[in-house]
C-alpha positions in Angstrom: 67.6 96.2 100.1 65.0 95.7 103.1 63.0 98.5 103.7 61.4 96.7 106.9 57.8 96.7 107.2 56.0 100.3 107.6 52.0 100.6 108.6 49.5 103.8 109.3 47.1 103.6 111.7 44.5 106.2 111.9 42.5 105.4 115.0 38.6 106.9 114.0 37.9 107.8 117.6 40.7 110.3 117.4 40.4 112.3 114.2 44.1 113.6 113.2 46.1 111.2 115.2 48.3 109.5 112.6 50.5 106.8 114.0 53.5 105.2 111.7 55.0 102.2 112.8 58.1 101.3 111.2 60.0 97.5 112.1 63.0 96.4 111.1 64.2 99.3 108.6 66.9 100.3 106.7 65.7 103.2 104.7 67.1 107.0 105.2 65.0 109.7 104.7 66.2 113.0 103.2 65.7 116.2 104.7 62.2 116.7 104.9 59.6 118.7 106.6 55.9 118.6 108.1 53.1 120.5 108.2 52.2 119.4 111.6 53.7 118.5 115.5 55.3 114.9 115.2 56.4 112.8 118.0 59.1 109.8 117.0 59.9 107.4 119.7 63.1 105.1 118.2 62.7 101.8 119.4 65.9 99.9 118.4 68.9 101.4 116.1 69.6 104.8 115.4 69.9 107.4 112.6 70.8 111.2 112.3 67.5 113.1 112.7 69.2 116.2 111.4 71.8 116.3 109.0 75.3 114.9 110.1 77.3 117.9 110.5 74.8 120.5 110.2 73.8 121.0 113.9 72.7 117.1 113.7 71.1 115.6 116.9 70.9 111.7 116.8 68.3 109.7 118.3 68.7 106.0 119.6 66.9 103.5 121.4 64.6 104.7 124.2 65.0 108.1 122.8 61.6 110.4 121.5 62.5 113.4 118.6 60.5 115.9 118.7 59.4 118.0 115.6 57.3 121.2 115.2 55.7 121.7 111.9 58.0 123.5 109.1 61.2 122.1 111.0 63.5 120.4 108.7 65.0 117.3 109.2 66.0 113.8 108.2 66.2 110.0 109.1 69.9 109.1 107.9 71.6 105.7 108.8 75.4 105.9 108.9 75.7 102.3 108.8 74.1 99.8 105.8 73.5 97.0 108.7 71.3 99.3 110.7 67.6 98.1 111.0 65.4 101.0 112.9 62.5 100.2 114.7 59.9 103.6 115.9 56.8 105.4 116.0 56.1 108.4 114.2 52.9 110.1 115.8 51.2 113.4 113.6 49.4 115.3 116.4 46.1 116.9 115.7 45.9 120.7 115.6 43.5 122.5 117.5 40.5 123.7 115.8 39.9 127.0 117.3 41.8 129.7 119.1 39.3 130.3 121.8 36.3 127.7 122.7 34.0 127.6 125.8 34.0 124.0 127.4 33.5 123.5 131.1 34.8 120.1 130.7 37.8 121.0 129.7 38.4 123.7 131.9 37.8 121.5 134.7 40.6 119.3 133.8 43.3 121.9 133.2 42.3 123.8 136.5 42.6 119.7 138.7 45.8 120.1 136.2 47.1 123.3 138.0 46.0 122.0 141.6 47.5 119.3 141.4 50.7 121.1 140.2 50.5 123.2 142.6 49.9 121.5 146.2 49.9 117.9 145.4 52.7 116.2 146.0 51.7 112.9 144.7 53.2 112.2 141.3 50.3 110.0 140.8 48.0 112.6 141.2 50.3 115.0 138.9 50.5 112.1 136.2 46.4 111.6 136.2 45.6 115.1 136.1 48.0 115.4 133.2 46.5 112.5 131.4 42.9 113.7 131.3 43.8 117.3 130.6 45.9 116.2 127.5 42.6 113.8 127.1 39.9 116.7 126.7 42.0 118.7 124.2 42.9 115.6 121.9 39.5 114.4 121.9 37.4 117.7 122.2 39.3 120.4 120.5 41.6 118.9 118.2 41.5 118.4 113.9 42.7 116.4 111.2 43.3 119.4 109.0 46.7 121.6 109.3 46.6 125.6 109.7 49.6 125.4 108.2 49.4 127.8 105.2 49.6 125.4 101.8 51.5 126.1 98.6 50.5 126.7 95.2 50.5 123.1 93.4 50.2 122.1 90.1 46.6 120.0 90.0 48.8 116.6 88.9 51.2 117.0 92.1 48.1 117.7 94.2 46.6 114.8 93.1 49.9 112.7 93.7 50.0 113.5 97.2 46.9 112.8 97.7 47.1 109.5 95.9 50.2 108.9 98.1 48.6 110.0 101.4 45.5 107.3 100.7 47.9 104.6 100.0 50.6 105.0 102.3 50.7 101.5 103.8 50.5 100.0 100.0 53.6 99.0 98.3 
């Protein structure tokens, strides 16, 4: 069985953006879930990324899933010859509800001008960029809010073992 080649990157001038490049894969995942907002942009191939049959949405090519944290889903190949290339990225969470940062502010209120009377896409597309920009690099956290379970202290440590090691066979 190839399982393709699979590789974390965790750029350090982004803290909490977790990128997972998978090339060349046959593997299905079960239904699973995240603590955490996930992008997945499918390269090449194509898989279930819900369930077939259970209000399943499949994602090819070209095509970007989108996942909120707690949602449950899958990555299931209907056929063995299948090999799936795509990018998982884990999105930082904010760190606080309300923060004071002129910076910021700045680019979200150019954000709404622009949205507002320009009519240059260009202009829509920059303003868009930097806005996302500030709040990725200024306000944003590796750790999830969401609320964690109660774990036995061996599969705590598993988890962790696995999260340090993902790229390792």
């Amino acid at each position: 069985m190839n399982t393709g080649t699979i590789r974390y990157l965790r750029p350090e001038s982004i803290e909490g953006l977790e990128i997972q490049e998978v090339i060349n894969s046959n593997h299905s995942f079960p239904n699973h879930t995240h603590g955490f907002h996930s992008v997945g942009v499918m390269e090449a191939g194509g898989c279930y990324c819900r369930q077939p049959g259970s209000g399943s949405s499949f994602v090819r090519g070209g095509e970007i899933a989108l996942f909120n944290p707690g949602l449950v889903h899958s990555g299931v190949i209907t056929d063995s010859d299948t090999r799936l290339t795509y990018r998982v990225f884990r999105l930082p969470e904010f760190r606080s509800v309300v923060t004071e940062d002129k910076l910021t502010t700045g680019t979200l209120t150019e954000l709404n001008y622009a949205a507002s009377t320009v009519k240059s896409r260009l202009a829509l597309d920059t303003a868009l960029a930097r806005a996302a920009a500030a709040l990725l690099t200024r306000h944003c956290e590796a750790q999830s809010k969401v609320p964690q379970t109660h774990e036995p202290a061996a599969v705590k440590k598993a988890r962790e073992y696995l999260h340090e090691n993902l790229s390792e066979k």
